[in-house]
Residue, then its C-alpha position, 0 to 999 in steps of 0.5 A: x544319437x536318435x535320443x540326443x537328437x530328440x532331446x535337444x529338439x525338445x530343449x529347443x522347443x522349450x527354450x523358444x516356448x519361454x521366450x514367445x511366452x515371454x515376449x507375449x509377457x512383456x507385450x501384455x505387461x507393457x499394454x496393461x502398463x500404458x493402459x494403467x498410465x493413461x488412467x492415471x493420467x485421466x484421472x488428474x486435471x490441470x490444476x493439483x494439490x500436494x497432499x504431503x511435503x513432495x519430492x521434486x524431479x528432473x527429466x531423468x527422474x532425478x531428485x531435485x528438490x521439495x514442494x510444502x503440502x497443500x500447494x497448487x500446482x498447475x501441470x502440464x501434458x507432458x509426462x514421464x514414467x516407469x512401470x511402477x510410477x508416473x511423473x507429472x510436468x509442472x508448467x513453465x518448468x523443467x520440474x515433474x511431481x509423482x502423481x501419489x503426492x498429489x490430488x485434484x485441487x482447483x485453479x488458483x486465483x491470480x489477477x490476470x495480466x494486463x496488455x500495458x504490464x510488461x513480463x519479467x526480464x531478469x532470472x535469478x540463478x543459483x550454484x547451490x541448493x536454494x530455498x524460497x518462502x511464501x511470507x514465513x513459510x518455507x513453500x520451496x527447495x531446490x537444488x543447484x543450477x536452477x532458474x526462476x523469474x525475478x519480480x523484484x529485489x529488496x536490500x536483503x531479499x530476493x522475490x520471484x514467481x514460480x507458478x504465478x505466486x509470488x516467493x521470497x529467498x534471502x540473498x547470498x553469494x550463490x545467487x546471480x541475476x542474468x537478463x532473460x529478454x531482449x524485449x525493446x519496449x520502453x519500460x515505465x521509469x516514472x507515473x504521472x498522477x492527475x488529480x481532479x478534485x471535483x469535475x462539475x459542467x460548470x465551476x465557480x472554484x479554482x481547484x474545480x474542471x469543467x467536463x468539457x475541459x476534463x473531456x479535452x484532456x482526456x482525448x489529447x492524453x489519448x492521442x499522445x499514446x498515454x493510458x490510464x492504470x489503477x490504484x493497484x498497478x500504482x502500488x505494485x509499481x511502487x513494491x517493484x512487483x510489475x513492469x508497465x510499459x511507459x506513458x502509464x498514468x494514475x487519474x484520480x478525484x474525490x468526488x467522482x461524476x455519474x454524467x462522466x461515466x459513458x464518456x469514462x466507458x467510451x474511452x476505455x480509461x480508469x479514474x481512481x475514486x480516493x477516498x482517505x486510506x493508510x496505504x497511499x498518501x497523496x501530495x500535490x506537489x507536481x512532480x512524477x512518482x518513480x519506483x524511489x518513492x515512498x507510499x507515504x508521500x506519493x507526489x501528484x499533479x492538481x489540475x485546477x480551473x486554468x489548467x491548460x491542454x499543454x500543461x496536462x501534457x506536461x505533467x503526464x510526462x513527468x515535467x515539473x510544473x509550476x502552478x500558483x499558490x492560492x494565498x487566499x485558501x484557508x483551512x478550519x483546525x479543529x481543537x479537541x480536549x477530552x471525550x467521553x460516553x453520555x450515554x454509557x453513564x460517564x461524566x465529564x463537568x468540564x466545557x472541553x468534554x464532548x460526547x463521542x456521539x456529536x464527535x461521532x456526528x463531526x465525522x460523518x458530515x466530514x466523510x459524507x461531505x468528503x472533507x480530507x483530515x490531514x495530516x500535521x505533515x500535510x498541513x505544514x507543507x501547506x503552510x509552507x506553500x510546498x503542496x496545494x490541498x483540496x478545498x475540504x481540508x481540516x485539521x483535527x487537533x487534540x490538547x493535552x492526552x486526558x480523558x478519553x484520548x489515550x488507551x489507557x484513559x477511556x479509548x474514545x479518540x482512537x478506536x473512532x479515528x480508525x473506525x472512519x479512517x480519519x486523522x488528527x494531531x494529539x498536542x501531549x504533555x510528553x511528561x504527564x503521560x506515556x507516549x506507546x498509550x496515543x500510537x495509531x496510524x491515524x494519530x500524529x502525536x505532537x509537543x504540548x510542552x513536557x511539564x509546562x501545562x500549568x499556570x505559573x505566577x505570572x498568572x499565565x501558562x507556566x511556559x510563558x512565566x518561565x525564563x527563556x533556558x527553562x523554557x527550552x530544557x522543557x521543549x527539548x525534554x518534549x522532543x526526545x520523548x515525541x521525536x518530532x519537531x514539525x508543531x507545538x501547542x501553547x497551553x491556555x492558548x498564551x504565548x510570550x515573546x520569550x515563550x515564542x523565541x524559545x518554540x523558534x530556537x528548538x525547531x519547531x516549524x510551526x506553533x498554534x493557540x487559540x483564535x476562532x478563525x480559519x487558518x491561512x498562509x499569511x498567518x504567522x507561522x507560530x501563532x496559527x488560529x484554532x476553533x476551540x471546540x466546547x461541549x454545547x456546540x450544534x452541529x450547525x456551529x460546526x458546519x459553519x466552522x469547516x465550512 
């Protein structure tokens, strides 16, 4: 009995030395465990990188989804962990990382938000699994049952922002919008743009402002709650990737002024420098710009001389405005033939070739003396009194698509145009030449007959010796290659009453020729002047031109 007594005593003992050794294990362990963690912890900043494709998780470690490798992430304090790993919390989310996917990166760079840009207010969710793309890129994967911040949708797309960059995923059925705010503040449905084409103390030119007036308007916008925003909201505005508050306006002018600039400051307001550019075109036709509107016609109010205190109200809020029509303006169209390089060795014997050095010396007077080159839709409104221009307006246009014009044939015109970022109108001969050789941004491309550019028997331009019917095969011949009706070009500048019907009857808005002369709204629509420019002419002779 003794010795069983002995015996359990010491399996007791043994039993309660097991377990006080393995509490003092687990105690231990689970210190070294959390000392491990918070190491781990320190090591890492706000900002990571992925070093690999990486798992995503839930709260209860639960795999939800991917991350591509080498995106950043900003995290959050808040972790979860096992004895073996710990788990980051990525911000504004319900999303956590493993802290061997990822190393300390630094902090993205984003535009910071703006006191007048209102935040999303509508959630994109989807039923099943979901994945989102940075351009091509697949960035990320999750699964069912998720929420993320729309930005903005397209016919086809979806677009929403997971840590503050911006990924799109293709629409179906699995995905549904649902509000996510209750904010009241009114929503910016519609931007006014003034234009001030050139602010000066005192003014002799209709399409000028005197700063004192400038000054009036700005402080009575400001008293009527209205702000001022950049190009840039303007153009995320129109991508309906932002939401402004209402009352936004764009102030804009080609010829900015240094005196303005501390009453600029004191007011705390932005006036937008336009210089000529691909991504916006500007049109004054006193209307609003609203989120339908295409950045090539961009709609602007022109604040002349007259402009009173109660019509600058009007258009920043978006009224249309009535302004007169300045029958008298009159505009210089320019007109090119063939280019080439002097310098380079090339020779040209004919008196429309101009050197790409005196074309080069024409775009610097225009640009250093902020003159627009328009667009042939630009000058068309113009004739048609749809639009106003600023009193520097040129037309640039260019015959026939020989020498120098083409990128096929000597690629003097385009490279130049683009360089200065200025356009001009080829007037080509549809049939003679390729169409794809004159593509540019900066080159509007025009009929100039389709095999017409000719004399015929008459002695005249083919076009004008021709019967009425051929004449009109011809053109239509034209515009199935141009696909664009707005201008003809006569060759030799000669024309017919035949000719001239014909131009009509095909849908053309507008016709040139020749004349050396300035072009006005009184001209007769299809017989607009053009200074001819030749191979002898002096920068002087050019000034006097545009001027």
């Amino acid at each position: 009995m003794k010795k069983r007594r002995k015996l359990k005593k010491k399996v007791y003992l043994s039993m309660l030395i097991c377990l006080i050794g393995m509490i003092g294990t687990g105690i231990l362990y689970k210190v070294l465990d959390n000392r491990n963690n918070n190491l781990i912890k320190k090591k890492y900043h706000s900002y990571v990188i992925t070093l690999r494709e990486a798992t995503l998780y839930n709260e209860k470690k639960k795999k939800i989804g991917t991350i591509s490798k080498d995106y950043i992430l900003e995290l959050e304090n808040n972790t979860i962990h096992s004895l073996k790993n710990i788990y980051f919390q990525i911000k504004n989310t319900n999303y956590y990382i493993n802290y061997q996917d990822i190393k300390n990166g630094k902090e993205r760079k984003t535009d910071d938000t703006k006191e007048y840009e209102l935040p999303a207010n509508q959630n994109l969710t989807s039923k099943k699994e979901i994945t989102f793309y940075q351009e091509d890129q697949k960035v990320l994967t999750l699964s069912s049952n998720i929420t993320l911040p729309l930005a903005y949708e397209t016919e086809e797309e979806y677009f929403v922002y997971f840590q503050n960059q911006l990924l799109k995923t293709k629409k179906n059925n699995n995905i549904k919008i649902t509000k996510n705010q209750k904010d009241k503040t009114k929503e910016a449905e519609k931007i006014s743009i003034l234009y001030y084409e050139s602010i000066s103390p005192s003014c002799e030119d209709d399409n000028c402002t005197t700063e004192e007036n400038f000054k009036n308007q700005i402080i009575k916008l400001i008293e009527n709650g209205y702000y001022t925003i950049d190009k840039n909201d303007l153009e995320k505005f129109l991508n309906h990737s932002i939401r402004l508050k209402e009352k936004a306006i764009l102030l804009t002018t080609s010829n900015p002024v240094d005196s303005l600039k501390e009453f600029i400051n004191e007011k705390k307001i932005h006036i937008e420098n336009i210089e000529e550019e691909m991504t916006l075109q500007y049109m004054s036709v006193n209307k609003p710009v609203t989120k339908e509107t295409k950045k090539d016609f961009v709609n602007r109010y022109q604040v002349k001389q007259d402009t009173k205190t109660e019509e600058i109200l009007k258009m920043a809020e978006g009224e249309e405005v009535n302004i007169s029509t300045n029958q008298n303006q009159a505009i210089s169209v320019l007109n090119y033939h063939f280019f080439y390089n002097k310098a380079g060795g090339e020779i040209c014997g004919e008196s429309i070739c101009l050197d790409t050095e005196k074309f080069r010396e024409h775009l610097d007077y225009l640009k250093e003396n902020h003159y627009k080159t328009l667009t042939m839709d630009e000058f068309k409104r113009w004739m048609y009194g749809e639009i106003e221009l600023p009193t520097k307006s040129v037309l640039i246009t260019v015959d026939d698509g020989a020498m120098g014009t083409g990128k096929d044939n000597g690629n003097k015109l385009i490279p130049l145009l683009e360089e200065y970022n200025m356009h001009a109108t080829l007037f080509l001969i549809a049939g003679w030449w390729d169409i794809e050789n004159y593509r540019s941004p900066n080159l509007d491309i025009q009929s100039h007959t389709y095999d017409m550019h000719l004399y015929g028997d008459c002695g005249r331009g083919q076009i004008n010796c021709a019967t009425y019917d051929e004449a009109k095969i011809d053109l239509e011949k034209s515009l199935a290659i141009i696909q664009n009706d707005d201008s003809f070009c006569f060759p030799f500048y000669m024309y017919s009453d035949t000719s001239l019907k014909a131009v009509k009857d095909a849908g053309f808005k507008l016709a040139f020729v020749g004349g050396l002369k300035k072009a006005t709204r009184n001209n007769n629509k299809y017989l607009i002047p053009r200074y001819p420019i030749h191979s002898d002419i002096t920068l002087e002779r050019f000034i006097e031109m545009v001027s």
